[in-house]
C-alpha beads as a LAMMPS data file, in Angstrom:
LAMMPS data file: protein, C-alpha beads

300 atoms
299 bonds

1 atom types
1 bond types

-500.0 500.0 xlo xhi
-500.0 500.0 ylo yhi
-500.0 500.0 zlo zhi

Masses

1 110.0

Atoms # bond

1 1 1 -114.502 209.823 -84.939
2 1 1 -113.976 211.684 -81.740
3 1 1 -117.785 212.195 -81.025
4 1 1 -118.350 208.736 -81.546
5 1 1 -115.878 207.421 -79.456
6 1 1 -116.901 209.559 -76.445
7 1 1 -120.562 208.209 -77.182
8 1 1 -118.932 204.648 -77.285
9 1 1 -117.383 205.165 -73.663
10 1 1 -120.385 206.557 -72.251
11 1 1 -122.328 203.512 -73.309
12 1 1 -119.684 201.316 -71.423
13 1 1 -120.225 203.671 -68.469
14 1 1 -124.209 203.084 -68.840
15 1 1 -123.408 199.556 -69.077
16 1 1 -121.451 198.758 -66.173
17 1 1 -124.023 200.551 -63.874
18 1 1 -126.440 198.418 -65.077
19 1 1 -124.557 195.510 -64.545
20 1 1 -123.768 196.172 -60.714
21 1 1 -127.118 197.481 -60.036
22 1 1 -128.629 194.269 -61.518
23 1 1 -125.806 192.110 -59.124
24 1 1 -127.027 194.409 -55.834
25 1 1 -130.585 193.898 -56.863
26 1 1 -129.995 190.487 -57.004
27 1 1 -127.986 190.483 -53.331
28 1 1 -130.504 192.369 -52.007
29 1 1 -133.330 189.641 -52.864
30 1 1 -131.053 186.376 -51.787
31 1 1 -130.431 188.577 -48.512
32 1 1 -133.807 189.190 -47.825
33 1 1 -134.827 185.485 -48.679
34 1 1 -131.599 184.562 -46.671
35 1 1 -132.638 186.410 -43.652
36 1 1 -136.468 185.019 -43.806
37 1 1 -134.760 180.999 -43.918
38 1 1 -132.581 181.736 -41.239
39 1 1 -135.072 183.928 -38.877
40 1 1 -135.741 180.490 -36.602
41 1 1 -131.886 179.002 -36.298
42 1 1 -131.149 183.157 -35.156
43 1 1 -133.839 182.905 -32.668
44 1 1 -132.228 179.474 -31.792
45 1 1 -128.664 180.746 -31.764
46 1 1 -130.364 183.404 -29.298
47 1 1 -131.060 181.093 -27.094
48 1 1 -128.363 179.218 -27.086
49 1 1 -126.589 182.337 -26.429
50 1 1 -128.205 183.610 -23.731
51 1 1 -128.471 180.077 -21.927
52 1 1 -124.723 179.182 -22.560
53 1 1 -123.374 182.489 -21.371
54 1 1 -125.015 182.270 -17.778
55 1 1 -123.535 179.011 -17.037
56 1 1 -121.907 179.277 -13.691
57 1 1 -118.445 178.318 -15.551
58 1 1 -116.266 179.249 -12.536
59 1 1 -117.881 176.586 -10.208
60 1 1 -117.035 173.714 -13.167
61 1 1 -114.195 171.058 -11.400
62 1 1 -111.322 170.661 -13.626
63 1 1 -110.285 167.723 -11.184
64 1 1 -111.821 165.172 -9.107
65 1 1 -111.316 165.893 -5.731
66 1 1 -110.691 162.441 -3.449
67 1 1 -112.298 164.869 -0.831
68 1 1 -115.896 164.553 -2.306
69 1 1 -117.063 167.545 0.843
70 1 1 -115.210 170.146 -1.805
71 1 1 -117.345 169.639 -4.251
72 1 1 -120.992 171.513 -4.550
73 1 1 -123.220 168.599 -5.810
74 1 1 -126.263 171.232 -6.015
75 1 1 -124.583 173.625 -8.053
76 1 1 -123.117 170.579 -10.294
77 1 1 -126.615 169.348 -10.725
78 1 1 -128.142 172.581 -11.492
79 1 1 -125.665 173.179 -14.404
80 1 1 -126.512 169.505 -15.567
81 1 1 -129.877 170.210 -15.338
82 1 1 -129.350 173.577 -17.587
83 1 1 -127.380 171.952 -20.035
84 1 1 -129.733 169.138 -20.168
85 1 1 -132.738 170.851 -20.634
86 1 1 -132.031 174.417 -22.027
87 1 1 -128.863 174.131 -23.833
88 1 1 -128.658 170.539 -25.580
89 1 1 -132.288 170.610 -27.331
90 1 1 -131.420 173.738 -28.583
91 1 1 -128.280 172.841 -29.973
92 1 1 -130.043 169.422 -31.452
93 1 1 -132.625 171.879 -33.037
94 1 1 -130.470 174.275 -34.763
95 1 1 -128.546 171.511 -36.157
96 1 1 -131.403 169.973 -37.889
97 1 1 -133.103 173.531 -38.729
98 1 1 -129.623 175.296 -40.939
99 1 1 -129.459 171.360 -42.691
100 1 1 -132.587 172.874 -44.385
101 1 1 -131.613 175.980 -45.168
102 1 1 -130.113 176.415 -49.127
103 1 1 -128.220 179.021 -50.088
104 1 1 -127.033 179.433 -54.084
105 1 1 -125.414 182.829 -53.776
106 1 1 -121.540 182.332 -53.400
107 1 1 -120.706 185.313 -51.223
108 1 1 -123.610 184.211 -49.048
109 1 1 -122.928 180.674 -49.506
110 1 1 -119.465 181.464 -47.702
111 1 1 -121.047 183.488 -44.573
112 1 1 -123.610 180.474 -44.141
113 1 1 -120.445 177.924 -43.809
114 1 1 -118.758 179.329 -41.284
115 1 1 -122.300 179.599 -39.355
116 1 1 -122.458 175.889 -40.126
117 1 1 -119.329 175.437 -38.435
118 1 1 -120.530 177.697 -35.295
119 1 1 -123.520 175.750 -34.564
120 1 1 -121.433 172.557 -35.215
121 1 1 -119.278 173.761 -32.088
122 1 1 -121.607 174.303 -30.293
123 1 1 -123.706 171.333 -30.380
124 1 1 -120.077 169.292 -29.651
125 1 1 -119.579 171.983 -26.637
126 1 1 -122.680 170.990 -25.447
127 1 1 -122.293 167.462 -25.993
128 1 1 -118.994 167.296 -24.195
129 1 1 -119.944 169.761 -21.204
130 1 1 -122.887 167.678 -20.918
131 1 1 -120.950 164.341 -20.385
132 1 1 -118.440 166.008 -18.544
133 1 1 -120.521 167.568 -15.572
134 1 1 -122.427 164.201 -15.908
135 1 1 -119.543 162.005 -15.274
136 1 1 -118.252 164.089 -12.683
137 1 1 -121.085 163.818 -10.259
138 1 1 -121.323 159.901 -10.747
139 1 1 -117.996 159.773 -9.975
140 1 1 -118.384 161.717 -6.789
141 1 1 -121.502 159.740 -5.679
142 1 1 -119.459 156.548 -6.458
143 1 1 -116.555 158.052 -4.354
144 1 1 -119.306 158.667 -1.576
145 1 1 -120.548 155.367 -1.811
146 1 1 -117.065 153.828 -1.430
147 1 1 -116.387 155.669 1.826
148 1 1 -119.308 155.020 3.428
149 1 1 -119.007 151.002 2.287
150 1 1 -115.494 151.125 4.240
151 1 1 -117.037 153.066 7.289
152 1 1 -119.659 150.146 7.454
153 1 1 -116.597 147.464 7.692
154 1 1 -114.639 149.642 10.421
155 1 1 -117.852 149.558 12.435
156 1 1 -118.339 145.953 11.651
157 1 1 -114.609 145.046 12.347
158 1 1 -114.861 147.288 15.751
159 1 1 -117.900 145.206 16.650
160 1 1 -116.633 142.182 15.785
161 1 1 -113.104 142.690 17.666
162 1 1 -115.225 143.243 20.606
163 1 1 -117.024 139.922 20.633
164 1 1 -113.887 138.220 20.400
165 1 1 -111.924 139.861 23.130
166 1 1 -115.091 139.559 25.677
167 1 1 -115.454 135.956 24.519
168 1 1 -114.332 133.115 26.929
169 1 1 -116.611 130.411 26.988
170 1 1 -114.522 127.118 25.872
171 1 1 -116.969 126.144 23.072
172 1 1 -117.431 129.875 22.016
173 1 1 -113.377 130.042 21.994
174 1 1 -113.331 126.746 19.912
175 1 1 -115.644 128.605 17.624
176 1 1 -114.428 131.857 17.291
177 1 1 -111.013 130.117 16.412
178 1 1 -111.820 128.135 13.556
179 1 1 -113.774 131.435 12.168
180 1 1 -111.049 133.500 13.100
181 1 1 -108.961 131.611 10.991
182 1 1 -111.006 130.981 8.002
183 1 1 -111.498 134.634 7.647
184 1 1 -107.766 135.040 7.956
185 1 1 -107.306 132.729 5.221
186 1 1 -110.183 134.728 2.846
187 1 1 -108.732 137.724 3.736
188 1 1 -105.016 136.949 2.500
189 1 1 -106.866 135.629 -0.314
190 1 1 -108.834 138.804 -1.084
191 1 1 -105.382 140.926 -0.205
192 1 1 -103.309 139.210 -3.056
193 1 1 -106.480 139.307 -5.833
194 1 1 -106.953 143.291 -4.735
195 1 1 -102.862 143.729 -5.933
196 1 1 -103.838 144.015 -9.483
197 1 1 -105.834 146.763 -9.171
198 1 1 -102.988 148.932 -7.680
199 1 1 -101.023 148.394 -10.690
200 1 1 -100.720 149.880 -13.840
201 1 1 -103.012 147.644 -16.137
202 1 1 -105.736 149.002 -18.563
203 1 1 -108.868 149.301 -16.646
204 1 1 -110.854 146.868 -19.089
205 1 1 -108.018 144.088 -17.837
206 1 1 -109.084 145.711 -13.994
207 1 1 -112.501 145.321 -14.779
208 1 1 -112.477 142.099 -16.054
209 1 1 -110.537 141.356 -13.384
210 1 1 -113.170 142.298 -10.748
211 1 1 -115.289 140.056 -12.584
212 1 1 -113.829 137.330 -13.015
213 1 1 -111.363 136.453 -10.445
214 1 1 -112.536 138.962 -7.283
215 1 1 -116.511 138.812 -7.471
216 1 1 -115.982 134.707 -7.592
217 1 1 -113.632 134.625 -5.150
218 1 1 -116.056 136.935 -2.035
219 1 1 -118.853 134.035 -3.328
220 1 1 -116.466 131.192 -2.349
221 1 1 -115.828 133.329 0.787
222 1 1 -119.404 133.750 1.662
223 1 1 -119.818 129.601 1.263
224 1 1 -116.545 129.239 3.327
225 1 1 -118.227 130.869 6.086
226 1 1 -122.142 129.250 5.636
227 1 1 -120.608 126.461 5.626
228 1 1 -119.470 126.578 9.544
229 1 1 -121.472 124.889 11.449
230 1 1 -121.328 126.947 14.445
231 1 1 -123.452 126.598 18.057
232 1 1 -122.568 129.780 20.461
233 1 1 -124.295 133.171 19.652
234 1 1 -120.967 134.907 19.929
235 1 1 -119.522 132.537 17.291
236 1 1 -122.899 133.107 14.846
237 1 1 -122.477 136.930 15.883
238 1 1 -119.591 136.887 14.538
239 1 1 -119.880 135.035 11.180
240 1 1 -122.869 137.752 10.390
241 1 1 -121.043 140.778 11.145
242 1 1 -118.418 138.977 8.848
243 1 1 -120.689 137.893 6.092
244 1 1 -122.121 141.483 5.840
245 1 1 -118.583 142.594 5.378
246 1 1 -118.443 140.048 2.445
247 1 1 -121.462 141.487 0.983
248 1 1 -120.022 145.207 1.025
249 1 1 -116.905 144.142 -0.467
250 1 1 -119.250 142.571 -3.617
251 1 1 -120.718 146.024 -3.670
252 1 1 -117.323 148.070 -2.893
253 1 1 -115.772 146.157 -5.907
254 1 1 -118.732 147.025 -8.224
255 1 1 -118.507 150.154 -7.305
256 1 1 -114.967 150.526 -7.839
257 1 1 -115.629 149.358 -11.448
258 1 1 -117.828 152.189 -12.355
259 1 1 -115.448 154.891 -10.864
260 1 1 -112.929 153.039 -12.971
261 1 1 -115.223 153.990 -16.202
262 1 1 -116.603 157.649 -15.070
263 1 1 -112.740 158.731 -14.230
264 1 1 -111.571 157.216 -17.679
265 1 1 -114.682 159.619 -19.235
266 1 1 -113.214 162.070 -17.815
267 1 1 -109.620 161.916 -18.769
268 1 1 -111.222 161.718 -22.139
269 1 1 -112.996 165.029 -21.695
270 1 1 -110.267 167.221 -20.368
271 1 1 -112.418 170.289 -19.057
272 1 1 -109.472 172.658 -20.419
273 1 1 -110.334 171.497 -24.086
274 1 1 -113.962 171.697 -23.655
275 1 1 -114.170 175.061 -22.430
276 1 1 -111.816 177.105 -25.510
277 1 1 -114.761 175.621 -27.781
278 1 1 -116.892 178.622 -26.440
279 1 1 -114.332 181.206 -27.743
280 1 1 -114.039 179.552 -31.120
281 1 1 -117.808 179.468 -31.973
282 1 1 -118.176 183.346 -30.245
283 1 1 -115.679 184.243 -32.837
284 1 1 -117.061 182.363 -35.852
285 1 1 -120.028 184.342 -34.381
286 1 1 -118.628 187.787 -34.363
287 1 1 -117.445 187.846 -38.079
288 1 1 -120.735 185.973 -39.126
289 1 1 -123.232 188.696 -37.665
290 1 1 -120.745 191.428 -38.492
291 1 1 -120.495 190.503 -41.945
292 1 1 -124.428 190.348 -41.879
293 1 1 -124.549 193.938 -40.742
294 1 1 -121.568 194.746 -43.480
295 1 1 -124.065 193.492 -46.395
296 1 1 -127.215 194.954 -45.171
297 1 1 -125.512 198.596 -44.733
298 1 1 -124.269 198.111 -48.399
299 1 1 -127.770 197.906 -49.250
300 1 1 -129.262 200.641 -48.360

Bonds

1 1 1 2
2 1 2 3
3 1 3 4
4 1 4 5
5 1 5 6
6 1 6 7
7 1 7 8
8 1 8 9
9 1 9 10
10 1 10 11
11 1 11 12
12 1 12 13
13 1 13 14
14 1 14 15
15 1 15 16
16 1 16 17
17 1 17 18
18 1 18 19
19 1 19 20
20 1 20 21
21 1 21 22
22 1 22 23
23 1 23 24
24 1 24 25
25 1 25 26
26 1 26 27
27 1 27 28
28 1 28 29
29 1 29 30
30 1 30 31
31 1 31 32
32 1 32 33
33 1 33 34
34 1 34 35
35 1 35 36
36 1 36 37
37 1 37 38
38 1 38 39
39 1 39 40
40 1 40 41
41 1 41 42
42 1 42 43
43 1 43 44
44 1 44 45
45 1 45 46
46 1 46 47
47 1 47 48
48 1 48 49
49 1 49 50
50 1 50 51
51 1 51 52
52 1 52 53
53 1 53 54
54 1 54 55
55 1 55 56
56 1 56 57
57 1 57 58
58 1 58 59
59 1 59 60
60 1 60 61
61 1 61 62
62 1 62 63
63 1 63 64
64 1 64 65
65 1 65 66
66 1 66 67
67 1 67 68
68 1 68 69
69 1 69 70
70 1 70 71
71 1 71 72
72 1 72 73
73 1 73 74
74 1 74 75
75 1 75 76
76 1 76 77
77 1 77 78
78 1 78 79
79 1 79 80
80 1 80 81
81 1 81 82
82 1 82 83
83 1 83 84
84 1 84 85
85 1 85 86
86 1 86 87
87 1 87 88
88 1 88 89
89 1 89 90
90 1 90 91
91 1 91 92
92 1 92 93
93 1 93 94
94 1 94 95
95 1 95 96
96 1 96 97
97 1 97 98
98 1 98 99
99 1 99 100
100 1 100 101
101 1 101 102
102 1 102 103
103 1 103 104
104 1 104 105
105 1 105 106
106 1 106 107
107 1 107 108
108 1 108 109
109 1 109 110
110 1 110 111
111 1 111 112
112 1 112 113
113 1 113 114
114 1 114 115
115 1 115 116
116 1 116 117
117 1 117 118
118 1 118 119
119 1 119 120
120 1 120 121
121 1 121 122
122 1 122 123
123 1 123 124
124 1 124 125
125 1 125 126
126 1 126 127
127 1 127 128
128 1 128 129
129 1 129 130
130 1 130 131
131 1 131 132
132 1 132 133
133 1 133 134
134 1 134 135
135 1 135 136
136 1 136 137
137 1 137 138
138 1 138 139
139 1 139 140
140 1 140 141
141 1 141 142
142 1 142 143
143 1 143 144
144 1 144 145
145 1 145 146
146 1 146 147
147 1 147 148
148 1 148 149
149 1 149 150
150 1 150 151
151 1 151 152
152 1 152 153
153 1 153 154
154 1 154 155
155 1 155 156
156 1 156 157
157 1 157 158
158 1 158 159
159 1 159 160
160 1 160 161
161 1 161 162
162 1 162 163
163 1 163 164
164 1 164 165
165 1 165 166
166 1 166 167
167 1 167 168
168 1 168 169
169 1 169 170
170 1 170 171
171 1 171 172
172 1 172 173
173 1 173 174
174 1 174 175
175 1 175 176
176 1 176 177
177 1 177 178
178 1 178 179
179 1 179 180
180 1 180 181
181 1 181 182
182 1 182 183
183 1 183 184
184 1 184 185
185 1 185 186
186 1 186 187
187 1 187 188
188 1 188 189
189 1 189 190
190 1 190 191
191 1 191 192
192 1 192 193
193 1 193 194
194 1 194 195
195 1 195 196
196 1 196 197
197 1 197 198
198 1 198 199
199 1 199 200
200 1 200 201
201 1 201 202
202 1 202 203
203 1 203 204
204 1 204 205
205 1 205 206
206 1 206 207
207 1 207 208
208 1 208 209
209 1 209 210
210 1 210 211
211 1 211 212
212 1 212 213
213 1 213 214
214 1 214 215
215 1 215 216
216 1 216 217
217 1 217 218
218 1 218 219
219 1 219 220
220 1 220 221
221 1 221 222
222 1 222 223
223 1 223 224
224 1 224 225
225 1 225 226
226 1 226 227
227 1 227 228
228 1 228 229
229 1 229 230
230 1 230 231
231 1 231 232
232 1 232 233
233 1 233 234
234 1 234 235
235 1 235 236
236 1 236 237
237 1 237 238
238 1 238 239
239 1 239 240
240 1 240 241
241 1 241 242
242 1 242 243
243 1 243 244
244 1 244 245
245 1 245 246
246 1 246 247
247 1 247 248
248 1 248 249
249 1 249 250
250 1 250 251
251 1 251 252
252 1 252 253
253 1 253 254
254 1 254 255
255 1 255 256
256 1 256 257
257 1 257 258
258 1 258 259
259 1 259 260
260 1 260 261
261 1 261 262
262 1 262 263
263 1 263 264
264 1 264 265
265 1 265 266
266 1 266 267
267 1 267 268
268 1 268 269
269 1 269 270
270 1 270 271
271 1 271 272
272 1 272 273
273 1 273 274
274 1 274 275
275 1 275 276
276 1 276 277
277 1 277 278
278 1 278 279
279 1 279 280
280 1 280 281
281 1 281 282
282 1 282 283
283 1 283 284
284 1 284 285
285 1 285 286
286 1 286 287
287 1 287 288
288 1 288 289
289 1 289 290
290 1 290 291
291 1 291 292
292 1 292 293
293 1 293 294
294 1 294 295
295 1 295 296
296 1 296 297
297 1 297 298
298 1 298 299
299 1 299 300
């Protein structure tokens, strides 16, 4: 009874190192397999790697500066340009290449998830940096372009302020009077339409608003004007420096709209939720290749 009981547990010994080295046999052939599916999206993640990490992160704005001179446009547009063409497609790639990969071994299966959810990060880091940087320098030109549209009408206004005072012909008076106060009246005009935009509506009702009440309103303006029937040159001087005024405010308030929608962009992409994406996906990362090397060691 004794001998065959101690034959009995020795068979259960036999047995259960069959057992595990059929499961690390098996392991070891849906590692290798793993490893040979995944070779490209490592080679992509690589890249991405390498490309993400020597962003120049410490020049990125976190707020729009209403000085536009503080902001590096060059440096902006080189990280655009990086993310754009080294960083994004790469992203795109990977995302499309681990879709393909299948994996049936659970332990594996797990590993390859959180990977999933790495390169998922960092195609939405990508994304969203991508936007962000973009939005920021149109909002800076369009800043740019706004102050050099009102430089235009000081110059204009300085010019046209001469005329006037030098002026003194009877007829050219006459003239200058009647414009004078035609462009008094547009002005107050303009003045109370512009109020809106001060206040604390949505910007789609400011947009709209631009549309449909302001842009219609420097049209009737520009008519108000053609339709002087003026004589003197300093009267006709006058009415073009004044019309040209008109025609920047058409483009100041288009302008104004688009700042309107790259500023809202970037409220949406708050820089200081963008950027804590990168330490998320490094530490999906970490465990991911560590647990790689854990396996593989086990294996030997």
């Amino acid at each position: 009874m004794h001998h065959s009981l101690k034959n009995m547990s020795g068979l259960v010994i036999v047995a259960g190192l069959t057992v595990l080295s059929g499961c690390s046999n098996a392991l070891a052939e849906d590692m290798e397999k793993y490893m040979a599916d995944m070779e490209e999206v490592h080679a992509l993640d690589e890249e991405f790697t390498s490309a993400a990490d020597s962003l120049d992160y410490e020049y990125l704005p976190e707020e729009l500066s209403s000085r536009s001179v503080d902001v590096d446009t060059e440096r902006l547009e080189s990280i655009s340009t990086k993310l754009e063409e080294d960083i994004l497609p790469v992203t795109e790639q990977m995302s499309e290449e681990i879709e393909a990969v299948e994996v049936n071994n659970e332990e594996l299966a797990e590993m390859h998830d959180s990977f999933r959810e790495s390169v998922e990060i960092k195609r939405d880091f990508a994304r969203q940096l991508d936007e962000y940087v973009k939005a920021y320098l149109m909002s800076v030109r369009s800043n740019e372009e706004l102050i050099e549209l009102s430089q235009s009408f000081m110059e204009n206004q300085k010019e046209r302020d001469e005329i006037i005072e030098n002026t003194d012909g009877r007829e050219a008076v006459r003239e200058i009077d009647g414009l004078i106060e035609q462009i008094n009246e547009n002005s107050e005009s303009l003045e109370s339409e512009s109020q809106l935009l001060q206040g604390d509506e949505s910007i789609d009702e400011k947009q709209r608003h631009i549309d449909e009440e302001m842009m219609p309103a420097i049209e009737a303006h520009i008519k108000s004007l053609n339709q002087m029937n003026l004589e003197t040159e300093s009267a006709i001087r006058i009415r073009s420096l004044s019309l040209e005024m008109y025609y920047g405010f058409e483009k100041y308030y288009q302008e104004r709209k688009n700042t309107m929608t790259y500023n809202d962009t970037l409220q949406g992409l708050q820089l200081q939720s963008i950027i804590p994406m990168k330490e998320t996906y490094q530490k999906l990362d970490e465990n991911y290749y560590g647990r790689i090397d854990e396996i593989e060691s086990e294996l030997e």
